[in-house]
C-alpha positions, -999 to +999 in steps of 0.1 A: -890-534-729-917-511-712-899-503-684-870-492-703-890-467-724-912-453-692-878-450-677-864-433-709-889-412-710-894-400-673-854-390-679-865-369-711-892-351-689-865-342-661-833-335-677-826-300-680-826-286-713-810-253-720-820-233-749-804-202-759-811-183-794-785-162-802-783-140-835-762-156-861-736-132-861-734-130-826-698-133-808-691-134-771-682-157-741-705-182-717-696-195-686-723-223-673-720-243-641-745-267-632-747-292-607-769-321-597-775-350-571-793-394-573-785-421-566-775-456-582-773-490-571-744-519-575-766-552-584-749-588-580-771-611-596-767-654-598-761-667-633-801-672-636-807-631-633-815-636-595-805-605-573-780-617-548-769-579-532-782-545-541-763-516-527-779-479-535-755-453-536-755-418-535-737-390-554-733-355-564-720-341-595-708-308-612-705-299-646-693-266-658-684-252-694-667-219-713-671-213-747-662-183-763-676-174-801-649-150-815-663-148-848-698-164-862-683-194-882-662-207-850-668-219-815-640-222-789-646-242-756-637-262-724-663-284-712-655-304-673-678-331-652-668-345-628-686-371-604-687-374-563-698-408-554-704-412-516-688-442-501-703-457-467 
């Protein structure tokens, strides 16, 4: 159990956060594109939790998003991700 939470929280230290503080009555359009690269494995384990084959895999991803605020009490938007995984 604590691996899991020095794991969760090495993740919280390195994902990206944005922050934006807009006035309330603020309207307007944002465009963000963000993009990012790891790795994962694919584990085969034996019924007893044994690992049998660990593979590590690469891959790249992008994420980008609109969003468009026409008046204060409603947000419009399109949000995309979309993951590269790198095959041997």
């Amino acid at each position: 159990m604590k691996r899991i939470a020095n794991r969760l929280v090495c993740f919280l230290l390195l994902a990206p956060i944005p922050i934006g503080i807009l006035p309330i009555d603020s309207t307007g359009t944002k465009v963000t594109v963000t993009g990012g690269f790891g790795q994962f494995a694919d584990v085969t384990r034996d019924c007893s939790g044994g690992v049998i084959y660990a593979d590590k895999k690469p891959f790249n991803e992008i994420n980008a998003s609109i969003t468009h605020k026409p008046h204060r009490n409603l947000e419009l938007g399109l949000k995309t991700s979309n993951i590269f995984a790198k095959h041997p």
